[in-house]
C-alpha positions in Angstrom: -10.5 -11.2 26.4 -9.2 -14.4 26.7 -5.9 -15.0 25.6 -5.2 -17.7 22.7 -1.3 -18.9 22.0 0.2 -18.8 18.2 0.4 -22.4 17.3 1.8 -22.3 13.9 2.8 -20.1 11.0 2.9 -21.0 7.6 4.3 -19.3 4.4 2.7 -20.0 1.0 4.3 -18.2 -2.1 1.5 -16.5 -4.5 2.2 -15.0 -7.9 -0.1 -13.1 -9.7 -0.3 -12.8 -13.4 -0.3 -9.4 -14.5 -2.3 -7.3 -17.1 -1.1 -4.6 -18.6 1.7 -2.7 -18.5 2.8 -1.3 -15.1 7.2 -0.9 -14.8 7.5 -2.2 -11.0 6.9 -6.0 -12.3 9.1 -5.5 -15.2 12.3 -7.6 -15.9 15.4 -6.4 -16.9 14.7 -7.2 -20.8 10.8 -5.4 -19.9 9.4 -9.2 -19.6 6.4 -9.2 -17.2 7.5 -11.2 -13.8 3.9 -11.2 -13.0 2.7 -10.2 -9.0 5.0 -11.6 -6.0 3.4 -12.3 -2.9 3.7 -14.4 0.2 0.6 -15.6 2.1 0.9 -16.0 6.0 -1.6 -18.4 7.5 -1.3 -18.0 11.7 -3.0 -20.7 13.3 -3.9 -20.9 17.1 -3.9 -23.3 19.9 -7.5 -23.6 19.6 -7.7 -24.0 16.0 -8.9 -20.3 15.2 -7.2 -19.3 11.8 -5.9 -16.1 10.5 -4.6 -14.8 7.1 -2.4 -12.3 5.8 0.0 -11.1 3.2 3.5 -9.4 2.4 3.8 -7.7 -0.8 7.4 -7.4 -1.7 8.1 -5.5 -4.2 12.0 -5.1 -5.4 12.0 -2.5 -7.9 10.3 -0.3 -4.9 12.0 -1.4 -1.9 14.6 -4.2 -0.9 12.2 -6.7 0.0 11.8 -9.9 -2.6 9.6 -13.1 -2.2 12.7 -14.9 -1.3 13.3 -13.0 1.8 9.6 -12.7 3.1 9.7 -16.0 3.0 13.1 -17.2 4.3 12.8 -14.3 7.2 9.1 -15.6 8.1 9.7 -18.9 8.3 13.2 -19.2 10.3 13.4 -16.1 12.1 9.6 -14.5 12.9 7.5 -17.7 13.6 10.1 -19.4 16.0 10.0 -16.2 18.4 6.1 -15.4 18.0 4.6 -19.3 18.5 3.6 -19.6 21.8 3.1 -15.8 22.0 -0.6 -14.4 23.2 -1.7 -13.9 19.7 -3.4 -10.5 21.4 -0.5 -9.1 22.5 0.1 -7.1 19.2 2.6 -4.8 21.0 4.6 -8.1 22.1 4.3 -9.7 18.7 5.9 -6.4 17.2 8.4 -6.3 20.1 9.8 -9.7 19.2 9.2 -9.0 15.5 11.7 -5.9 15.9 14.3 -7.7 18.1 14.9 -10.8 15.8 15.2 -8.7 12.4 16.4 -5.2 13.7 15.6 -1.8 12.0 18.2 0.3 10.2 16.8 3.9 9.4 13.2 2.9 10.8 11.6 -1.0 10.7 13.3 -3.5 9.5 11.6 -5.2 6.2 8.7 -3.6 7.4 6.8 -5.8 3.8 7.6 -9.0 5.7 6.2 -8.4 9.2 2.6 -6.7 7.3 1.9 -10.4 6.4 2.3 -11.1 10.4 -0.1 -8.4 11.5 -2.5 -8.6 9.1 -3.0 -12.5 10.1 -3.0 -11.6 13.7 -5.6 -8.4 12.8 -7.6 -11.3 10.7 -7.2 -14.1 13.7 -8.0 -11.5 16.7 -11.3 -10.2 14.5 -12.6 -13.6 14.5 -11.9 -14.4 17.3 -14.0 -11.6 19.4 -15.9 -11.3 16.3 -15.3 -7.9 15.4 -15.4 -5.8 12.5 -12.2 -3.1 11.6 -14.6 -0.6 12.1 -15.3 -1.7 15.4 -12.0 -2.8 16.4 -11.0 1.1 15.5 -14.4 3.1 17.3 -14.8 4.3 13.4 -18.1 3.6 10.8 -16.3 5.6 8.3 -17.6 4.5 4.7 -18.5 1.6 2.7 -17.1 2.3 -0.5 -13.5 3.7 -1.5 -13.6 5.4 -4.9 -10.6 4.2 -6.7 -8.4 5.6 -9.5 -6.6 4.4 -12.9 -2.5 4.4 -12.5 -1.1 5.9 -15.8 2.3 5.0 -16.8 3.0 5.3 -20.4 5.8 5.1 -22.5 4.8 7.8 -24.5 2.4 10.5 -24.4 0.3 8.7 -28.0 -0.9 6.2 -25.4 -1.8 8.4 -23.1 -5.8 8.5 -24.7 -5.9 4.6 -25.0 -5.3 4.5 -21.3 -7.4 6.5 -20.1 -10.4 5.4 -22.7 -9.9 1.7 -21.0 -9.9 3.3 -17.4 -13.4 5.1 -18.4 -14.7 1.6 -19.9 -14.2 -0.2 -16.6 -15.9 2.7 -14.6 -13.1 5.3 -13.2 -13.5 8.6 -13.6 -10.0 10.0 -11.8 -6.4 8.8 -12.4 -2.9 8.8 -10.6 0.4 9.6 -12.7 3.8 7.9 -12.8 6.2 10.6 -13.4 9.7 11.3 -13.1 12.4 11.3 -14.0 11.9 13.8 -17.2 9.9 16.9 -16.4 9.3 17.7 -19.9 7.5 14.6 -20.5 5.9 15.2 -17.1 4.2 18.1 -17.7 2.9 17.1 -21.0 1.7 13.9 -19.5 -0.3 15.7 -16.8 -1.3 18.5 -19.1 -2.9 15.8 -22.0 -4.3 13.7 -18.8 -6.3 16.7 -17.0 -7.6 17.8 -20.7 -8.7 14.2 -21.2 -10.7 13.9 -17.8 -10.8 17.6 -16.1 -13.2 16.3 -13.4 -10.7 14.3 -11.6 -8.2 14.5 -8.7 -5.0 14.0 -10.6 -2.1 12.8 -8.7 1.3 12.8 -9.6 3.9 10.2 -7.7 7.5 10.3 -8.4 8.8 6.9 -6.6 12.1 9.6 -5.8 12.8 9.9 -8.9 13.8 13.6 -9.3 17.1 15.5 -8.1 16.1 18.7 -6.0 16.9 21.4 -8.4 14.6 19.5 -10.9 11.4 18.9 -7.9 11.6 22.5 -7.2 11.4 23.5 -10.7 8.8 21.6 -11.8 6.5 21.4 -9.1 5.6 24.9 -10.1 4.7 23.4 -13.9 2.9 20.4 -12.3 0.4 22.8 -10.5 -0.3 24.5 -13.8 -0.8 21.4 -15.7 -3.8 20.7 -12.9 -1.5 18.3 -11.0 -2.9 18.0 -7.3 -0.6 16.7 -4.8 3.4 15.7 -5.7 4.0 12.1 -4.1 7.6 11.6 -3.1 9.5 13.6 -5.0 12.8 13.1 -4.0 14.3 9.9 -2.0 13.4 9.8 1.8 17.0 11.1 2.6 17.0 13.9 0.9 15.3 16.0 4.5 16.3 19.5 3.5 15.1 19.1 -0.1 11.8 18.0 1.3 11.9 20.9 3.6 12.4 23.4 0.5 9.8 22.1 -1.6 7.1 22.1 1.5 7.9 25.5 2.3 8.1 26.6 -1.9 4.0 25.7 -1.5 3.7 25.3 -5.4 2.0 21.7 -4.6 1.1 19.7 -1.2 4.1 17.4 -0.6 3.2 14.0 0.0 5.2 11.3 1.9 5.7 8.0 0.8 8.3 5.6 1.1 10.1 7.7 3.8 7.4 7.0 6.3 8.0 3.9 7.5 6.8 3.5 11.0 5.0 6.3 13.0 8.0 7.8 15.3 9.9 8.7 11.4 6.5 10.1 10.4 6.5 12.5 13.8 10.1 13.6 13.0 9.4 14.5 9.8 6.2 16.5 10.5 8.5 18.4 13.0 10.9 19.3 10.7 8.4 20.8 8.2 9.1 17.9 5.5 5.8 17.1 4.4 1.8 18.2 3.7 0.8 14.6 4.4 1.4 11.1 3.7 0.1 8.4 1.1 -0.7 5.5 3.5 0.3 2.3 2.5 -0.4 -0.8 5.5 2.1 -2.7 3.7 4.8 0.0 3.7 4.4 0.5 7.3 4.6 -3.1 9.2 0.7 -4.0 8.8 -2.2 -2.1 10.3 -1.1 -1.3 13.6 1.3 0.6 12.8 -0.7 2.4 9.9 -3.8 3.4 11.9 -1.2 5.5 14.4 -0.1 7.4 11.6 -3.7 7.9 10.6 -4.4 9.4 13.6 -1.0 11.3 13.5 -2.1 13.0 10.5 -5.4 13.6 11.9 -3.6 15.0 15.0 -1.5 17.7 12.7 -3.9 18.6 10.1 -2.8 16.6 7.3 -3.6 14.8 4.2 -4.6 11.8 4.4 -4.3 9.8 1.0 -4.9 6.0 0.2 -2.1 3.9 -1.4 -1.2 0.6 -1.9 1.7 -1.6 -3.6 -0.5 -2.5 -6.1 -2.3 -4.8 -3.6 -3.9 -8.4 -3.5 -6.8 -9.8 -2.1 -5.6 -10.1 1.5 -3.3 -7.2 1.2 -6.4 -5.2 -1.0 -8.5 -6.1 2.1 -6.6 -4.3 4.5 -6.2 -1.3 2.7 -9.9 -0.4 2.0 -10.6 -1.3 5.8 -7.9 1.6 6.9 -9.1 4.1 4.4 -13.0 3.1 4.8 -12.4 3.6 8.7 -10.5 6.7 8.4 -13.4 7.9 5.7 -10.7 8.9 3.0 -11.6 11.8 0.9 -9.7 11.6 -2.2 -9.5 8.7 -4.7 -7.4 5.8 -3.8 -4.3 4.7 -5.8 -5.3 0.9 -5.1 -4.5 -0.1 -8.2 -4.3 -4.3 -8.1 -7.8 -5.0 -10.0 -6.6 -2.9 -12.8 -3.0 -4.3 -13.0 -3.6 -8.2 -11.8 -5.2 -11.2 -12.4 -6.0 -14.6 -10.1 -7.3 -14.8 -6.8 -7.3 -16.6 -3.6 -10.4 -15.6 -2.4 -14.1 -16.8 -2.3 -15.5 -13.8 -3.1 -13.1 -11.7 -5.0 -13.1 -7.9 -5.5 -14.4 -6.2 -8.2 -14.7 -2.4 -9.1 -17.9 -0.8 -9.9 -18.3 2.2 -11.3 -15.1 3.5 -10.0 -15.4 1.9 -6.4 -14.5 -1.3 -4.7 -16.7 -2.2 -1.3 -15.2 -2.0 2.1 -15.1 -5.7 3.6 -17.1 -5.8 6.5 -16.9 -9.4 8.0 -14.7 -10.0 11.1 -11.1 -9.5 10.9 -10.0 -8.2 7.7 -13.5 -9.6 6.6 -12.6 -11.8 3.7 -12.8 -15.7 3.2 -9.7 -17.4 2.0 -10.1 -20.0 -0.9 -7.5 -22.4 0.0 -7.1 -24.7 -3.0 -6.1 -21.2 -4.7 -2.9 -21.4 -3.0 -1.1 -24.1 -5.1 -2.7 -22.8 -8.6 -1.1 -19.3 -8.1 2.0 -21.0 -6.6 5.2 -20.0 -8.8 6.5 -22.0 -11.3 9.9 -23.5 -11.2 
């Protein structure tokens, strides 16, 4: 493997118009703010190109276009140009000393759109496929399912009615923070489509006393798995609701990097983790808590921040590799509009195909840049 220096990183801004209602791309008046992304386009010495993307996402962490960018631009490129663009554990090293971490990594969003260029560049460059870069075939095909999150329960049919017309069969709550509503929601969703894996996901949005009691409720409603019930801090609430057993607890936004995931499988916190590449500093990162959960028996669940193109791309080659068993929550075709790709992804019949060029196997459209560039 020869190495091949970083020449240059560029930053282009990409918004995404949204469809639909979902509440993490709401203003404060309810307005929709559309998709916010920032494309990262690493080029080499020798002229070999790699793309990626950061999907920040303020309403569900601290991150925002604004500082992708800003931190990207003056603080990540200047230490990695000149860097092998191999090295991923160097690139990650200098990544981590120039913006530090606090609990775990440190706007983990922002350094995704580094590694995912570098996964993209390093593919091409020895022309390999995820699936080869991992020793995994895995599968071709993710089955994907509808995000539900109504304002009231009356539209709760509508929703799922357009779900079925567009070819899913299984769908993913929002719920918190009212557990009446909840309930009812889940109850009126697993009458409406009893065949598939209902998840429920509360973001940390319910106080101990009410996870504990509800869980219970969930599970009678039909409710799967519980995502995230309480905040990441909350360790000893985590740790009660694991050991209650009334539903598999699910990590989320508390597993950042792998070394937080190991802690918190030692302390009992968790029955596995909704994987995220974005949440977790890119794919490098996320395939070690793949095998992690692999390691300690655990669930294995695909996620996403309601991903684009490059960031979609990444996703379905982790959960493809890792032959995911449940539906995925990947829930950008549903919820977005636009594209920067050639060949963009479309659902069928539930299901979105598992790239399988080199890299993170998808061709970048680059006058697509500036028409989904935001508006001043």
């Amino acid at each position: 493997m020869l190495s091949v220096k970083i020449a240059r990183i560029e930053t282009f801004p990409v918004v995404y118009p949204t469809v639909g209602r979902f509440k993490f791309f709401e203003g404060p008046r309810g307005e929709p703010l559309g998709r916010q992304t920032v494309v990262v386009k690493i080029t080499a010495e020798d002229g070999s190109i790699g793309w990626g993307q950061s999907v920040p996402t303020p309403k569900w962490s601290y991150e925002t276009l604004e500082t992708v960018q800003s931190t990207t631009d003056r603080y990540l490129a200047p230490v990695l140009v000149g860097r092998d663009a191999h090295d991923m554990e160097g690139v990650h090293a200098a990544m981590n000393a120039i913006i530090a971490p606090s609990f775990s990594t440190g706007q983990p969003i922002c350094k995704a759109g580094i590694d995912l260029a570098l996964f993209d560049l390093t593919g091409r460059l020895l022309r390999q496929t995820a699936a080869q870069v991992w020793k995994r075939k895995g599968r071709n095909r993710i089955t994907v399912s509808w995000t539900l999150n109504p304002k009231t329960l009356d539209d709760v049919p509508g929703l799922i009615e357009e779900g079925r017309k567009r070819g899913y069969r299984t769908f993913n709550v929002k719920v918190a923070p009212d557990p009446a509503f909840d309930v009812e929601l889940c109850r009126t969703v697993k009458k409406l489509a009893p065949e598939g894996f209902l998840w429920a996901d509360a973001n940390g949005g319910y106080d101990e006393a009410t996870a504990l009691e509800v869980a219970p409720r969930l599970a009678d409603a039909g409710v799967a798995v519980l995502e995230q019930p309480l905040r990441p801090n909350r360790i000893t609430g985590l740790q009660k609701l694991k050991k209650q057993g009334a539903l598999p607890i699910i990590l989320d936004e508390g597993s950042v990097h792998s070394s937080d995931l190991e802690e918190f499988i030692k302390l009992g916190m968790c029955d596995g983790v909704a994987m995220k590449p974005a949440r977790c500093g890119g794919l490098t990162d996320a395939w070690r808590q793949i095998e992690l959960c692999e390691k300690f028996g655990l669930m294995v669940l695909g996620s996403g921040l309601t991903d684009p193109d490059l960031s979609l791309a990444a996703s379905l080659l982790l959960y493809g590799a890792c032959d995911l068993k449940y539906p995925a929550a990947l829930n950008g075709p549903q919820f977005l509009s636009g594209t920067i790709l050639k060949e963009p992804f479309q659902p069928t019949n539930g299901e979105l195909a598992v790239p399988s060029g080199f890299g993170l196997g998808v061709e970048v459209d680059e006058a697509a840049l500036a028409k989904l560039a935001p508006r001043r």
